[in-house]
N, CA, C and O atoms as a Tinker XYZ file with bonds, in Angstrom:
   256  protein
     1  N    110.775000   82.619000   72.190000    73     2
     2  CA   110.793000   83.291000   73.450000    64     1     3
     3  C    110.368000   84.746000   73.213000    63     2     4     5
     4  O    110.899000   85.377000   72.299000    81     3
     5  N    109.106000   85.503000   74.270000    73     3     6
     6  CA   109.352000   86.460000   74.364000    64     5     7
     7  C    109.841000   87.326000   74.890000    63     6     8     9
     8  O    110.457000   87.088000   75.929000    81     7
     9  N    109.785000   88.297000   74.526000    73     7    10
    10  CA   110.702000   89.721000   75.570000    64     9    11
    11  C    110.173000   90.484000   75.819000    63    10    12    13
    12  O    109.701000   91.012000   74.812000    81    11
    13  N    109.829000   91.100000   76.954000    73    11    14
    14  CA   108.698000   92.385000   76.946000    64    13    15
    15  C    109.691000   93.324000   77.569000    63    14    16    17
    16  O    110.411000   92.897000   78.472000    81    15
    17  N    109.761000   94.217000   77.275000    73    15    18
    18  CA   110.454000   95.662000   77.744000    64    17    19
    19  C    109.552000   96.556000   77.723000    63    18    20    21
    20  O    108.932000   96.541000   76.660000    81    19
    21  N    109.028000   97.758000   78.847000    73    19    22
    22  CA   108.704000   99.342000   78.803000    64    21    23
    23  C    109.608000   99.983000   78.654000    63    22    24    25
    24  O    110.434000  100.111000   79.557000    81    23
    25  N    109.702000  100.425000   77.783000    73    23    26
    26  CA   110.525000  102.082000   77.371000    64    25    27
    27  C    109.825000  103.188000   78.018000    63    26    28    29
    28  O    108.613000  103.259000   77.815000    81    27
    29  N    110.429000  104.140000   78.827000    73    27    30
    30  CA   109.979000  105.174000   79.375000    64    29    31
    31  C    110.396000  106.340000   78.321000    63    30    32    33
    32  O    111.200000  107.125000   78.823000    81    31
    33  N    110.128000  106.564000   77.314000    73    31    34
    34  CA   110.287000  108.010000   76.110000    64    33    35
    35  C    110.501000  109.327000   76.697000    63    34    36    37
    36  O    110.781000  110.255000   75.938000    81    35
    37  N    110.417000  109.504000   77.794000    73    35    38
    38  CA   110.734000  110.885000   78.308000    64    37    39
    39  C    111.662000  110.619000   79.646000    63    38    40    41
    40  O    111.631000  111.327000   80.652000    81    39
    41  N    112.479000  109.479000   79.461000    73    39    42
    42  CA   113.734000  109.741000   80.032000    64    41    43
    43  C    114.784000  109.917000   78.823000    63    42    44    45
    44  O    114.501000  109.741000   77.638000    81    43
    45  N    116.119000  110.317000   79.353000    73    43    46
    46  CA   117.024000  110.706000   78.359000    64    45    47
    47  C    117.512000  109.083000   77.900000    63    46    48    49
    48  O    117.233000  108.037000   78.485000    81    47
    49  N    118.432000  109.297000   76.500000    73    47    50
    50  CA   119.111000  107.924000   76.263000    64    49    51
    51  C    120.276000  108.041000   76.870000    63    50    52    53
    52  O    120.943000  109.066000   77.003000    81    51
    53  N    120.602000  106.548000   77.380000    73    51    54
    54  CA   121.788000  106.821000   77.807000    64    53    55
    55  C    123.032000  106.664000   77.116000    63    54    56    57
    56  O    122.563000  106.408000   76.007000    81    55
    57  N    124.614000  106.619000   76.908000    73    55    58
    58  CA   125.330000  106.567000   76.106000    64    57    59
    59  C    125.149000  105.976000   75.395000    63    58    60    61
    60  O    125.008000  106.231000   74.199000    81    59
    61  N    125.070000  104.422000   76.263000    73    59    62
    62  CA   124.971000  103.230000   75.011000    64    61    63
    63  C    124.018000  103.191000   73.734000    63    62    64    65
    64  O    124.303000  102.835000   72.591000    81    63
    65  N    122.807000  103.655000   74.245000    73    63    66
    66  CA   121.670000  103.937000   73.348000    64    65    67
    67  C    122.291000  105.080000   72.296000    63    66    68    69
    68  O    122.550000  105.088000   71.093000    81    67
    69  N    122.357000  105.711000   73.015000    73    67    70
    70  CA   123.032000  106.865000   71.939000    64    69    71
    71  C    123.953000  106.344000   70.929000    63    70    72    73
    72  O    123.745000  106.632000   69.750000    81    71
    73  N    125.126000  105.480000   71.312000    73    71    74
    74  CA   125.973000  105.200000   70.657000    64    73    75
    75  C    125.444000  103.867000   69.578000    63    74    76    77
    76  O    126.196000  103.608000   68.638000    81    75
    77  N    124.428000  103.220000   69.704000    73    75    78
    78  CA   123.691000  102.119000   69.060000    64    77    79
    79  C    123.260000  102.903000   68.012000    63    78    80    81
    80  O    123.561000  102.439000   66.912000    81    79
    81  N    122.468000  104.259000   67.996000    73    79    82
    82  CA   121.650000  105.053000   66.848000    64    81    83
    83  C    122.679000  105.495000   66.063000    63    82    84    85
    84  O    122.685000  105.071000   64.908000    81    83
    85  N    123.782000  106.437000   66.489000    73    83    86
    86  CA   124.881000  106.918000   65.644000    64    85    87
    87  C    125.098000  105.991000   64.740000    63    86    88    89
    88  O    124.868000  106.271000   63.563000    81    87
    89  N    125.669000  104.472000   65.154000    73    87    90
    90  CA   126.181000  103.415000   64.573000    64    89    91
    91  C    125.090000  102.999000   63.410000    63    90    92    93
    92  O    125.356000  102.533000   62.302000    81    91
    93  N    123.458000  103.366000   64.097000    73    91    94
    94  CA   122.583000  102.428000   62.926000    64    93    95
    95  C    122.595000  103.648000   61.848000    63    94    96    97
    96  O    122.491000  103.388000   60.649000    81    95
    97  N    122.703000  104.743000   62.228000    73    95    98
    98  CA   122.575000  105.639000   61.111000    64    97    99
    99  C    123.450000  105.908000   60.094000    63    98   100   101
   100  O    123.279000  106.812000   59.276000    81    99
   101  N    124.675000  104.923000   60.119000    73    99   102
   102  CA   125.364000  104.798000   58.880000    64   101   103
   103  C    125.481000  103.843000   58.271000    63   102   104   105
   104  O    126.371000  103.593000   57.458000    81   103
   105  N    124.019000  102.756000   58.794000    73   103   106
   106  CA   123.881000  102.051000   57.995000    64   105   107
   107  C    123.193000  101.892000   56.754000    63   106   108   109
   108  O    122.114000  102.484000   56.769000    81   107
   109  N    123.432000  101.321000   55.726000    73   107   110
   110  CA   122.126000  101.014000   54.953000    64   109   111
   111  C    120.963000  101.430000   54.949000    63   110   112   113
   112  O    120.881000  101.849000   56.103000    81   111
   113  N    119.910000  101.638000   54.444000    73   111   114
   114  CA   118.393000  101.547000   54.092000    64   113   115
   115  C    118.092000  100.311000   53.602000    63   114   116   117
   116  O    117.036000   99.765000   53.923000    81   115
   117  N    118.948000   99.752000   52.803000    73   115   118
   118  CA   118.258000   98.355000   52.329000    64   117   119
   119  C    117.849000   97.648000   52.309000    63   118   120   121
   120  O    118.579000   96.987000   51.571000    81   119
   121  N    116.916000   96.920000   52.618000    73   119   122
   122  CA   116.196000   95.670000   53.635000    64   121   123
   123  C    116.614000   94.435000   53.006000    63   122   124   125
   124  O    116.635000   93.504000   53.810000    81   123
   125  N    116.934000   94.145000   51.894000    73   123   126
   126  CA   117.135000   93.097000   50.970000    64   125   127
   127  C    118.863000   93.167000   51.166000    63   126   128   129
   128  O    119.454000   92.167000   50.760000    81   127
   129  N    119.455000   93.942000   51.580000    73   127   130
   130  CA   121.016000   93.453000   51.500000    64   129   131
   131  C    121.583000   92.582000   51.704000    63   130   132   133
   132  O    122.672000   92.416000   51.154000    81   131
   133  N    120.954000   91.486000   52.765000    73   131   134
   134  CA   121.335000   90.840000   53.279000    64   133   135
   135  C    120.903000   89.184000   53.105000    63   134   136   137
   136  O    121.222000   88.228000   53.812000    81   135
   137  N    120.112000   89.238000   51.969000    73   135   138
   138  CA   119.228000   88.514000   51.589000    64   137   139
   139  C    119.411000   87.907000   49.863000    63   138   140   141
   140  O    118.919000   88.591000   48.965000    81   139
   141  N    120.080000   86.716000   49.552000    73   139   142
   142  CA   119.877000   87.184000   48.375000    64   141   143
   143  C    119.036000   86.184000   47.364000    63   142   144   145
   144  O    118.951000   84.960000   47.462000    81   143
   145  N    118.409000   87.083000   46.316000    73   143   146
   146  CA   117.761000   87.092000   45.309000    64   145   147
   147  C    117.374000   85.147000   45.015000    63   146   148   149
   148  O    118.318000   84.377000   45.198000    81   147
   149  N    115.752000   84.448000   44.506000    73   147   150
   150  CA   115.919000   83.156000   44.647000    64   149   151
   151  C    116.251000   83.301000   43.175000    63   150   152   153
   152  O    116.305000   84.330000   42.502000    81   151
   153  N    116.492000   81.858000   42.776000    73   151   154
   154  CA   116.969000   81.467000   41.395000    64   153   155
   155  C    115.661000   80.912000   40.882000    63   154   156   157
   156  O    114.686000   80.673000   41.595000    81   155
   157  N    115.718000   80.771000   39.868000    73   155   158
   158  CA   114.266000   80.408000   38.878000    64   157   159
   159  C    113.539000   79.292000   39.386000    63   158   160   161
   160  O    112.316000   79.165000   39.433000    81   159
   161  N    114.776000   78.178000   39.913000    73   159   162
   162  CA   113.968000   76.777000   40.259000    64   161   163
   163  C    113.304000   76.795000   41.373000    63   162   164   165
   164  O    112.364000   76.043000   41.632000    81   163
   165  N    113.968000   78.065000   42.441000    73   163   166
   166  CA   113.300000   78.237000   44.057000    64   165   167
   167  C    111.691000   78.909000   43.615000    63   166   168   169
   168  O    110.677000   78.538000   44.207000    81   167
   169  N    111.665000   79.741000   42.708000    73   167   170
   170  CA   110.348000   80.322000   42.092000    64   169   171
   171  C    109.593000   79.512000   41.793000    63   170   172   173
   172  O    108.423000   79.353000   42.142000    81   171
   173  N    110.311000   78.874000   41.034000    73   171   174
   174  CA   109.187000   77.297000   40.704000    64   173   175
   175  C    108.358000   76.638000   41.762000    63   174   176   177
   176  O    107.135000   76.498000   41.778000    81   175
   177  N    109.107000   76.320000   42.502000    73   175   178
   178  CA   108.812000   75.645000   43.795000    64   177   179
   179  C    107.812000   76.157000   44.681000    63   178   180   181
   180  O    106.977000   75.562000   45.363000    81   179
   181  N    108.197000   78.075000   44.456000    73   179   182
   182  CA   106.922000   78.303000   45.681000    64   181   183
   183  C    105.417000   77.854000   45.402000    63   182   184   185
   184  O    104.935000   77.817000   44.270000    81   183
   185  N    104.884000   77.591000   46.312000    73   183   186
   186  CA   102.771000   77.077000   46.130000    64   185   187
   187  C    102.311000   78.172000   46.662000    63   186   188   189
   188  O    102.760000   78.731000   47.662000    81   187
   189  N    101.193000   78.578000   45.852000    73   187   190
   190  CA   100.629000   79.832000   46.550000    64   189   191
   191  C     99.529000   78.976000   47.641000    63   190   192   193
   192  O     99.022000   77.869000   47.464000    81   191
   193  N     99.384000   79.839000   48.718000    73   191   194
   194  CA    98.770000   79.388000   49.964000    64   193   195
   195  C     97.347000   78.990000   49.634000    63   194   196   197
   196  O     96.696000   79.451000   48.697000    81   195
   197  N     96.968000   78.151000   50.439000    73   195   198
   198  CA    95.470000   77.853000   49.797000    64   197   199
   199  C     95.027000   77.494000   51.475000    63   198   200   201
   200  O     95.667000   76.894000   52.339000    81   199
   201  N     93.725000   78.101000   51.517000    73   199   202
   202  CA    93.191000   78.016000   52.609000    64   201   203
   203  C     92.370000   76.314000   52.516000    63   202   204   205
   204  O     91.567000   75.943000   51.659000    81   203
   205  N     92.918000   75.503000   53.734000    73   203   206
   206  CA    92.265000   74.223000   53.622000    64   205   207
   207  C     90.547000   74.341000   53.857000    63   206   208   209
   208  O     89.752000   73.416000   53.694000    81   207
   209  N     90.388000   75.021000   54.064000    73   207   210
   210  CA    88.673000   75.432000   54.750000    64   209   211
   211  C     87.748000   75.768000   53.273000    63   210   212   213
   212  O     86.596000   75.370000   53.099000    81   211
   213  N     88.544000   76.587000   52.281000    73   211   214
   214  CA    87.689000   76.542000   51.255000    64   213   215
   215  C     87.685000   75.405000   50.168000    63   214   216   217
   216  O     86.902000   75.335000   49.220000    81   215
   217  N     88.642000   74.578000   50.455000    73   215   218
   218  CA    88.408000   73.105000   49.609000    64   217   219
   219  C     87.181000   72.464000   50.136000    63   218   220   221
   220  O     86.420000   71.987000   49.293000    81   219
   221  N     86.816000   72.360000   51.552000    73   219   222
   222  CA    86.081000   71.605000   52.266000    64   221   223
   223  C     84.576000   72.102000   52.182000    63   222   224   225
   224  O     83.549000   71.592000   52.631000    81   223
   225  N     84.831000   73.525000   51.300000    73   223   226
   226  CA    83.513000   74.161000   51.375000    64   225   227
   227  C     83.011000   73.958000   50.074000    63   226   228   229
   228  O     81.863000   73.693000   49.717000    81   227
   229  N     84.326000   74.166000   49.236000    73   227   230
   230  CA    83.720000   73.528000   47.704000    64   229   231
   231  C     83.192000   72.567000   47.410000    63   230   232   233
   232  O     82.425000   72.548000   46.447000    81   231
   233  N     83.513000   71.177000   48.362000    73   231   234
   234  CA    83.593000   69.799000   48.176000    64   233   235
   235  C     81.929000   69.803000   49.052000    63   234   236   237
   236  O     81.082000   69.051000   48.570000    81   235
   237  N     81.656000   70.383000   49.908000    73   235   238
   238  CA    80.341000   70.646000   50.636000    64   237   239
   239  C     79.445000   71.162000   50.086000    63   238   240   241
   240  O     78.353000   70.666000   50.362000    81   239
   241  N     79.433000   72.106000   49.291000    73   239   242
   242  CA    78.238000   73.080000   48.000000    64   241   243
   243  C     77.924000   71.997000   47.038000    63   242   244   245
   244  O     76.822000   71.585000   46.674000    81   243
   245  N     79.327000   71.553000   46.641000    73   243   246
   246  CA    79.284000   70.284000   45.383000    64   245   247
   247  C     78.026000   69.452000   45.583000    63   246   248   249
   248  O     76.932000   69.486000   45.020000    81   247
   249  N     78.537000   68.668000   46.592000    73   247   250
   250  CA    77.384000   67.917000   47.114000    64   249   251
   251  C     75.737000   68.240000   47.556000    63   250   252   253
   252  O     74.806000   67.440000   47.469000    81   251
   253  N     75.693000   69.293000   47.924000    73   251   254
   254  CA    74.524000   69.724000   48.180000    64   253   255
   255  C     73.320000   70.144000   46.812000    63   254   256
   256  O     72.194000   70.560000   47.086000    81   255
């Protein structure tokens, strides 16, 4: 689902807003906190992405 909101930037915030920033500003920086670390076998596992379009092009030159 999306959400579209306009923010008008040159109206004031109102409490709540205000009181949302105070609160985020003693949070963390960390982006990974919340997230944790894979184990060797999840590493294993990842496939690096392969575009299906350049198999089909290799397999097409081949032939030609």
């Amino acid at each position: 689902m999306i959400i579209r909101k306009e923010i008008d930037v040159k109206k004031p915030l109102t409490d709540v807003q205000r009181q949302m920033l105070e609160a985020l500003q003693d949070q963390p920086t960390d982006p990974d906190n919340d997230i944790p670390e894979l184990t060797e076998e999840q590493i294993r596992q990842l496939h690096p992405r392969r575009n299906p379009y350049a198999t089909r092009l290799k397999k097409h030159r081949s032939q030609g």
